[in-house]
C-alpha positions in Angstrom: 161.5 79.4 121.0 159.8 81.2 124.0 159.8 84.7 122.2 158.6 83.4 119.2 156.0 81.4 121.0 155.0 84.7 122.7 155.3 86.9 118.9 152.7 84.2 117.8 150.6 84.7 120.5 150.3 88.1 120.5 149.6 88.7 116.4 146.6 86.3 116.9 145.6 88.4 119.9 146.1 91.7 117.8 144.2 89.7 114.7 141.6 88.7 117.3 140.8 92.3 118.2 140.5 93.4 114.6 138.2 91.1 114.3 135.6 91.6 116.7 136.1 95.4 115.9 135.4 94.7 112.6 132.3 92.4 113.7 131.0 94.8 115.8 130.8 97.9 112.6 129.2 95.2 111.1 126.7 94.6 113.6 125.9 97.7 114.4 125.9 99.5 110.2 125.4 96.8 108.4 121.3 97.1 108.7 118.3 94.3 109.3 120.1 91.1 109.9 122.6 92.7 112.6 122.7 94.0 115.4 121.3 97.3 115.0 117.8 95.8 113.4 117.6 93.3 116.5 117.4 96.5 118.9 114.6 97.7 116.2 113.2 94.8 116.8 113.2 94.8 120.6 111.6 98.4 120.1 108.9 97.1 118.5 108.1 93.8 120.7 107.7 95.6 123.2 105.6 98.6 121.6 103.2 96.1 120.4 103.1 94.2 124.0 102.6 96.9 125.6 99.7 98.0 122.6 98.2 94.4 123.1 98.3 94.7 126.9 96.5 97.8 126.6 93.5 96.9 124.2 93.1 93.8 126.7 92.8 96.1 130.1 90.3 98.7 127.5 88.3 95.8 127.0 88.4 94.5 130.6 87.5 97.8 131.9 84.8 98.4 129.1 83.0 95.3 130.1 83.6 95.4 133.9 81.5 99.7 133.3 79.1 98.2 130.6 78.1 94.9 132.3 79.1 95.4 136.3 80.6 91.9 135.7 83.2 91.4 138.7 84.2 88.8 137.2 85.0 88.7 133.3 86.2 85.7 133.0 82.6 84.5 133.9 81.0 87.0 131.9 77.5 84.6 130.6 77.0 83.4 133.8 76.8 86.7 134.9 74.6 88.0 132.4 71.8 85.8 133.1 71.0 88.0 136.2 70.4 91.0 134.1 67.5 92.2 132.5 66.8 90.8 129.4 66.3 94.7 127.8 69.8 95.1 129.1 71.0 92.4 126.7 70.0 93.8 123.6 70.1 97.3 124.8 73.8 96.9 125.2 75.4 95.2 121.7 72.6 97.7 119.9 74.1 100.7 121.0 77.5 99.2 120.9 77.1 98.2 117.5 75.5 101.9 116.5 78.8 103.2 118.1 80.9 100.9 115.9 79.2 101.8 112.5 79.7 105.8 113.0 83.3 105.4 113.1 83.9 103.3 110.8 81.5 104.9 108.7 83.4 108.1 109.0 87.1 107.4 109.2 86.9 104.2 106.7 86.3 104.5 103.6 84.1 101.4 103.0 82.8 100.8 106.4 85.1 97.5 106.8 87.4 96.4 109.9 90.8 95.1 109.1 92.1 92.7 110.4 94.8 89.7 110.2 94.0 89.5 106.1 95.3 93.3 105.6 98.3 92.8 107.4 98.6 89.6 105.0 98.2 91.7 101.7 100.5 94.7 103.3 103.4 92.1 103.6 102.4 90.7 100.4 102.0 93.6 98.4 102.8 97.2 100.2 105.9 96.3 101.4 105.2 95.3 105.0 102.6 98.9 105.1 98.9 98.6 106.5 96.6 101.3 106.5 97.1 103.4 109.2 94.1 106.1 109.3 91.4 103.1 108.5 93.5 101.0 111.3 93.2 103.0 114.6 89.3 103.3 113.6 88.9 99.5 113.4 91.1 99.2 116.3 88.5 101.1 118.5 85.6 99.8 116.8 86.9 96.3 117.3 87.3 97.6 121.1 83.9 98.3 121.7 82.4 95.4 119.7 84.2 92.9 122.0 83.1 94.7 125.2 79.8 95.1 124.4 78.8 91.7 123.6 80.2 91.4 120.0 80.8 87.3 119.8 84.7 87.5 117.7 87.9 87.3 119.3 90.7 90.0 120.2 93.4 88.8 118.3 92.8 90.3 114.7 92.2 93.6 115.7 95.3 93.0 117.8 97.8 91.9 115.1 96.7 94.9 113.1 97.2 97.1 115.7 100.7 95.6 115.9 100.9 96.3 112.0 100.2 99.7 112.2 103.3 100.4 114.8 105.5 98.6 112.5 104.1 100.5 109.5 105.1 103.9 111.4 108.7 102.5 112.4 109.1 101.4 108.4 108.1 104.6 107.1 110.4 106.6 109.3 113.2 104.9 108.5 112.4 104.4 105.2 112.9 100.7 105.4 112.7 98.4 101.9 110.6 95.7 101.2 112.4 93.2 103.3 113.4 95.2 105.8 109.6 96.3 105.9 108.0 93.0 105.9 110.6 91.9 109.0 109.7 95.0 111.2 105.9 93.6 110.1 106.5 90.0 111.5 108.3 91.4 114.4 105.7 93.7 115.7 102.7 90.8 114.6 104.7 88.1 116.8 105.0 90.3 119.8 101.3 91.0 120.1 100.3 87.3 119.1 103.1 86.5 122.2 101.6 89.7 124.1 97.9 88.4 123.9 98.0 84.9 124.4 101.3 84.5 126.7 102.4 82.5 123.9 106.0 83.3 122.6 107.1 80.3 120.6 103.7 80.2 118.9 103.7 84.1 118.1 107.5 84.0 116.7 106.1 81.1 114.2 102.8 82.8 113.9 104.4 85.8 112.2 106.2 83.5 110.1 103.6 80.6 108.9 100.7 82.9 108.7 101.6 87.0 107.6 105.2 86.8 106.1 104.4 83.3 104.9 108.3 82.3 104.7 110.5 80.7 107.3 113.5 82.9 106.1 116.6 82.5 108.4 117.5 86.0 108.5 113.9 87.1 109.6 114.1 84.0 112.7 116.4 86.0 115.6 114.8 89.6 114.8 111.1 88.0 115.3 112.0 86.0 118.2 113.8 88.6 119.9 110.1 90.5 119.8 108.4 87.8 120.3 110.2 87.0 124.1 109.5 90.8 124.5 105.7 90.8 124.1 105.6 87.6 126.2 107.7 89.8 129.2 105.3 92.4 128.9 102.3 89.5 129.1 103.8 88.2 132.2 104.7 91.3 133.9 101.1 92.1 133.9 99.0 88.7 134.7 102.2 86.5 135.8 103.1 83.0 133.9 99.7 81.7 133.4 98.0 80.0 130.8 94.8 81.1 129.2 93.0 77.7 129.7 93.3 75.6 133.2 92.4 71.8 132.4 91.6 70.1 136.0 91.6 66.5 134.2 94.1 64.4 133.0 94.2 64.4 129.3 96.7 61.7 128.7 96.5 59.5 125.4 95.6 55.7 126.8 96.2 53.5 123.8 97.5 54.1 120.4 94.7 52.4 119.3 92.5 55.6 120.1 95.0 57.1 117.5 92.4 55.8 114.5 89.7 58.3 116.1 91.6 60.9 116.2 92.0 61.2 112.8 88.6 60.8 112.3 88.3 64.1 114.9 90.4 65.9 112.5 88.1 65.3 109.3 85.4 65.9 111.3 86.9 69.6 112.6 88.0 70.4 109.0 84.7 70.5 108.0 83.4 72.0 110.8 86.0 74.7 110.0 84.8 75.2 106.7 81.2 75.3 107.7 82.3 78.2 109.8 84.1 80.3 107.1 81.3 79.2 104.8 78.6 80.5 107.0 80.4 83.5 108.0 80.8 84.4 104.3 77.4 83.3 103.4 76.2 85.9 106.2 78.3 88.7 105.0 76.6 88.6 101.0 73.4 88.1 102.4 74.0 91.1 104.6 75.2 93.2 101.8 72.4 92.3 99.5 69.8 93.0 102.0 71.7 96.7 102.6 71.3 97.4 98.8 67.8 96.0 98.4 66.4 98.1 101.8 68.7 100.9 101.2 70.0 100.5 105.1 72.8 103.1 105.9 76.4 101.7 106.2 76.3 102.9 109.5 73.3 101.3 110.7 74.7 97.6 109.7 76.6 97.0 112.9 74.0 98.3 115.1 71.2 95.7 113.2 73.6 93.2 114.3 73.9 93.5 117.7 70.1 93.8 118.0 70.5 90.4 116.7 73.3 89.3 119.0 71.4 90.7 121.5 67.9 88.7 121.1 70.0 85.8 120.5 71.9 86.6 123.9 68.4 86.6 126.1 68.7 82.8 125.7 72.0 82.0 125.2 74.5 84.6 127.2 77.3 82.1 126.4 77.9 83.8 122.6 78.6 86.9 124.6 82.0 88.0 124.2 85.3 86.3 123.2 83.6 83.1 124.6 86.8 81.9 127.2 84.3 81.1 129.6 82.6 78.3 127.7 85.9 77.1 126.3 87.1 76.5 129.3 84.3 74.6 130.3 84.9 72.1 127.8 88.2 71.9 128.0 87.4 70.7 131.9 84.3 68.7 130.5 81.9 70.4 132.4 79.3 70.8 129.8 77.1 67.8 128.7 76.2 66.3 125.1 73.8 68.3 123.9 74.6 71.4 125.2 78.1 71.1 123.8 76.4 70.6 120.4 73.7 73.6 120.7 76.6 76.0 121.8 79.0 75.1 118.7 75.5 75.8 116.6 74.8 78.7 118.3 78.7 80.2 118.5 78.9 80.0 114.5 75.5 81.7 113.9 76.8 84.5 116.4 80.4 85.1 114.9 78.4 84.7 111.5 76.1 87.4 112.9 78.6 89.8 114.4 81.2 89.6 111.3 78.0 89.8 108.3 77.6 93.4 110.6 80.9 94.5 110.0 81.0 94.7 114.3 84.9 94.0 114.1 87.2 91.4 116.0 88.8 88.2 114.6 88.0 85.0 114.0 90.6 82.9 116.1 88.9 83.0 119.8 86.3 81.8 118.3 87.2 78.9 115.9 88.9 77.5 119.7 85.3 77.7 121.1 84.3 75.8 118.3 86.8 73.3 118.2 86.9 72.5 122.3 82.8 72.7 121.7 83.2 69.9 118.5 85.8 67.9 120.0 84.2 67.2 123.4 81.0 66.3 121.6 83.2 63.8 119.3 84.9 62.2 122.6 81.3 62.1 124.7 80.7 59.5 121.9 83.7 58.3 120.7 84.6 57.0 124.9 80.4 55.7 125.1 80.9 53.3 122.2 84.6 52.2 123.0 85.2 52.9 126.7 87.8 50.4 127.0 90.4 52.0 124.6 89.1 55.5 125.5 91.2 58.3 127.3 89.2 61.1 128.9 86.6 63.3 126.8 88.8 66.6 127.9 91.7 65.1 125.4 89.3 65.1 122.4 88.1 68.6 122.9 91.9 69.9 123.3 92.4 68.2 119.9 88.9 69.5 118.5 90.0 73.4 120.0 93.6 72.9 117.9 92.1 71.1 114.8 89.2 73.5 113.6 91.5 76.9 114.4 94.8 75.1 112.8 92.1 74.9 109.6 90.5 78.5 109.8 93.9 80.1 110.3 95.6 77.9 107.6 98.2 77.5 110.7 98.9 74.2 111.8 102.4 74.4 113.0 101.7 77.9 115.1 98.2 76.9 116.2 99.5 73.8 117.8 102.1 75.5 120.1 99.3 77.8 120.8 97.3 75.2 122.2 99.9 73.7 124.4 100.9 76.8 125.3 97.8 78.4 126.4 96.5 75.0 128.3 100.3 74.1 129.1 99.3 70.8 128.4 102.4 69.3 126.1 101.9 65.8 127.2 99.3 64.9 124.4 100.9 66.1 121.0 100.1 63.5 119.4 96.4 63.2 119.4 96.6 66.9 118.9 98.9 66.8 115.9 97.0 63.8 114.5 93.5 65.9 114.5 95.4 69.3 113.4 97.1 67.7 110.6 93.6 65.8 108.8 91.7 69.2 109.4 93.8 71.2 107.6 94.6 69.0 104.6 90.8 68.8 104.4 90.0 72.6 104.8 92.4 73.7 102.7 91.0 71.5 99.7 87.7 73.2 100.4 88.4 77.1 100.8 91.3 79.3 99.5 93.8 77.9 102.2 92.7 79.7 105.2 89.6 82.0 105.8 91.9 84.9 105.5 93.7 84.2 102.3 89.6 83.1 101.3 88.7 87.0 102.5 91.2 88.2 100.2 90.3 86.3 97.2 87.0 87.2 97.8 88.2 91.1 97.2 90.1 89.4 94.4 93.7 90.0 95.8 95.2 86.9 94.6 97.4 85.9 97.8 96.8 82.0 98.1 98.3 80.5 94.9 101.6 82.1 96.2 103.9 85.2 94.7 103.6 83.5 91.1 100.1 84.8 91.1 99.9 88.2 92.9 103.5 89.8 91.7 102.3 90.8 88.6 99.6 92.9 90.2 102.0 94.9 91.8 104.1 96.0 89.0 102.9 98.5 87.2 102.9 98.9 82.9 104.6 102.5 83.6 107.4 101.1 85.0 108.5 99.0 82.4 106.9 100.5 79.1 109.1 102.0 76.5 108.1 105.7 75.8 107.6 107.4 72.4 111.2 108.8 72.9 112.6 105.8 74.0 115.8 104.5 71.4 113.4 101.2 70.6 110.3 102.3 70.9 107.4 100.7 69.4 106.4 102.3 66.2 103.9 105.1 66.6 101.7 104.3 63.4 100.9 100.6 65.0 100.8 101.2 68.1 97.3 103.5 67.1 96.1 100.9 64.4 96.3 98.3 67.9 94.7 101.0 69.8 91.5 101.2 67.3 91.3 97.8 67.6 91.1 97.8 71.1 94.4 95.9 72.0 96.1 98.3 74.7 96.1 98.8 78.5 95.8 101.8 80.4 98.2 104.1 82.2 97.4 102.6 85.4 97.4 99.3 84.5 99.8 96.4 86.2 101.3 93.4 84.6 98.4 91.1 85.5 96.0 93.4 83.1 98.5 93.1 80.2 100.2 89.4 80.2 97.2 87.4 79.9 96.8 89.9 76.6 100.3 88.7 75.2 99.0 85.6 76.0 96.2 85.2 73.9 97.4 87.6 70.9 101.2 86.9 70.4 101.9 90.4 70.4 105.4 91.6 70.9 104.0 94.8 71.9 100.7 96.4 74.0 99.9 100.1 73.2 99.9 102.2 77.0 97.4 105.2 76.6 95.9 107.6 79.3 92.4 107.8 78.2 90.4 111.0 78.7 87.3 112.3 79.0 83.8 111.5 77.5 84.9 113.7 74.1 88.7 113.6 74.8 90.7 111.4 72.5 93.3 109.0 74.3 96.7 110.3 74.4 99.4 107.5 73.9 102.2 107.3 76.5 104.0 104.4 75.0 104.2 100.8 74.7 104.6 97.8 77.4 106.9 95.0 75.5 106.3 91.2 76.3 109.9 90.6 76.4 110.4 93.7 78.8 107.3 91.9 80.9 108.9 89.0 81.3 112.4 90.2 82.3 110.4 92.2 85.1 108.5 89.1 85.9 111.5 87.0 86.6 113.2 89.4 88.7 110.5 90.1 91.2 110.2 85.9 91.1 114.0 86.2 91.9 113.8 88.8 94.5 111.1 87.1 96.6 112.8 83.4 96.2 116.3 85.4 97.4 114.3 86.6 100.1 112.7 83.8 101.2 115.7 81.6 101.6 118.5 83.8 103.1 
């Protein structure tokens, strides 16, 4: 009994080992879910930490040389003691600087941001633009030190996109594998820049890869906790925001105005992305009519910013200074008012110049800014159920950037976790969940999904509407030689008729044709020159459409839920 006790014993030990040596070839061949992907992962968490850390010390260090500010953190107070001259002088030039590189290393003169990492997971297989990228990256560098009123964390997630964009190429990763390294590098420096690891990990997920996919979770995480480290190694296990008053909900029947704090932030939201938009076609029409240079726009703009500044020093900058002192309620009624004016005509200002920076900082300003106006008078007209004013412009900060990043799960653990304030979710929740069901009635979704439609790259409706625009008719045509090609004789009666699509045409050209016509069959030519006659390359079937249709559908769904 003993030996066969001990026999039994020592086969499951010897099927044990087999096991885990069989588990660990897995882990360590078996590509992006395992193991080896997680230490790719790790790479580049703590690459883009240490990239985000470093365009936060450049700006730091631009300011501190450009401003003598000791310090930054009260940046507008300190700029009422210089010269007024100084204040335009300074976003003028910085803006001049700004337009000559982007004017020479970008082809049309255009930062990129959070909305191109969007459309590279989207479309390009987890690629940005690399070349264009490190020019935006230091245009957006001297924009926010030299009085440029955006925020740090689009140029940042960019930056991040271009690291993972290197790592993806080298390797030669696929699609997925492309889009995971994309999220990975994106969390870390969302985690990197505002000491916010939870909220970059979903971040990544909600907002660029736009899927919760479970084999995408540990890799993304794992980068995200490494961007944090390199946060923390630097300025310690601080959050961004410091509230000195309680914020604690009273009574749940202050609940009711909170939701009406939400609708209110929704449309302030929209009023933001509206006017920002507004600005930039306005500022591109006024190019065209005057016939300004391309590099001359930014610098225009910070003359603007600049004026504007002489008055009001608080739109200098990524605006922390004045956030803070709403979220600490040290502001009164109508200057909380004028500065929300005033912050949207300067991000409106700064972005219609093509300056660079993102859009995130400075919805928060907004939203503390909006919210602590709503709770001056939401706690005068009913003080007895009221909590404190500081509450309602936490909820304000999460609601109106919840509905201008189209992120209400992420934004929200970015507002606890950069005011370390988790005691009041609800209020918070409440106000982030009305904004955004609001917004997102009113603008493409979020205002960068709204930037790309505007550049008519059809992200928002979902992967229904944009995967046909990335497969092209030469990939699934049938050529003159083909077995079933389409007959030649038609296919140029269809052509004189002007029922064909070029060689460089995609799917979402030639299925709304099939649509309309009930043709089995499109003509695909290479047209030539002024006098030379089109030369036909074969024929894109609807049935052959389809079948490509459905498989990239099936592809993304697969990827989406493993």
């Amino acid at each position: 009994m003993a030996k066969s006790v001990g026999s039994f014993l020592a086969e499951s030990a010897h099927e044990a080992a087999d096991t885990c040596r069989g588990g660990w070839k897995v882990l360590v061949h078996k590509g992006p879910s395992q193991f080896q992907f997680w230490i790719i992962a790790l790479c580049i968490g703590i690459a883009a930490g240490f990239a985000a850390l470093l365009f936060r010390k450049g700006i730091l260090w631009l300011q501190s040389t450009i401003y003598g500010a000791e310090d930054l953190s009260r940046l507008h107070t300190f700029a009422n003691t210089l010269p007024w001259y100084w204040l335009v002088i300074i976003p003028t030039i910085g803006g001049l600087i700004v337009g000559i590189i982007l004017n020479k290393f970008t082809p049309d003169g255009r930062v990129r941001s959070v909305a191109d990492v969007i459309e590279g997971a989207a479309l390009h297989e987890g690629r940005v633009e690399r070349k264009a990228g490190i020019a935006s990256a230091f245009a957006s560098l001297i924009t926010l030190s030299s009085g440029g009123s955006t925020g740090r964390e689009g140029p940042v997630v960019h930056l991040a996109g271009m690291i993972a964009t290197w790592v993806s190429v080298r390797i030669n990763a696929d699609g997925i594998t492309g889009r995971d390294l994309l999220g990975c590098a994106v969390a870390a420096a969302v985690s990197a820049s505002f000491n916010a690891p939870i909220a970059g990990a979903l971040f990544a997920l909600e907002v660029v890869l736009r899927h919760f996919a479970v084999h995408a979770f540990a890799p993304i995480v794992i980068a995200s906790v490494a961007g944090t480290v390199i946060n923390r190694l630097e300025f310690g296990d601080v959050t961004e925001f410091t509230l000195n008053t309680g914020t604690a909900l009273q009574f749940y029947q202050e609940l009711p105005a909170f939701l009406i704090l939400g609708g209110l932030c929704g449309l302030v939201a929209v009023a933001l992305m509206w006017t920002i938009f507004w600005a930039d076609d306005m500022a591109s029409h006024l190019q065209d009519d005057l016939r300004i240079p391309r590099w001359l726009r930014p610098a225009i703009s910070g003359a603007l910013l600049g004026i504007l500044a002489i008055w009001f020093p608080h739109i200098i900058g990524v605006g922390y200074e004045t956030t803070s002192a709403a979220l600490t309620g040290n502001l009164l009624l109508h200057e909380a008012i004028v500065f929300a004016v005033l912050k949207v005509v300067a991000v409106s200002i700064t972005m219609a110049g093509r300056m660079g920076g993102g859009v995130f900082s400075p919805s928060l300003m907004v939203g503390a800014l909006t919210g602590l106006a709503f709770g001056m008078i939401a706690t005068a007209i009913f003080p007895d159920v009221s909590g404190t004013t500081t509450l309602y412009a936490l909820a304000g900060l999460g609601a109106v950037a919840a509905a201008v990043l189209g992120a209400p799960i992420s934004t929200t653990l970015i507002v606890f976790e950069m005011t370390g304030d988790w005691q009041t979710g609800l209020a918070v929740m409440v106000a982030v969940s009305i904004s955004t069901a609001l917004s997102s009635r009113l603008v493409d979704g979020s205002f960068f999904l709204t930037q790309l439609e505007r550049r008519n790259v059809h992200i928002a409706a979902g992967p229904q509407a944009y995967l046909l625009a990335m497969c092209g008719v030469g990939k699934v045509m049938r050529t003159k030689d083909d077995p079933k090609a389409a007959p030649e004789d038609r296919c140029w009666e269809m052509v004189s008729e002007g029922l064909y699509v070029g060689g460089t045409a995609t799917l979402e050209s030639a299925m709304p044709v099939f649509e309309n016509t009930g043709e089995a069959f499109l003509p695909v030519v290479k047209l030539g020159g002024e006098d030379a006659p089109p030369e036909l390359l074969g024929a894109v079937f609807h049935v052959d459409a389809l079948r490509a249709y459905n498989k990239a559908l099936a592809a993304t769904a697969a990827e989406e839920h493993s």
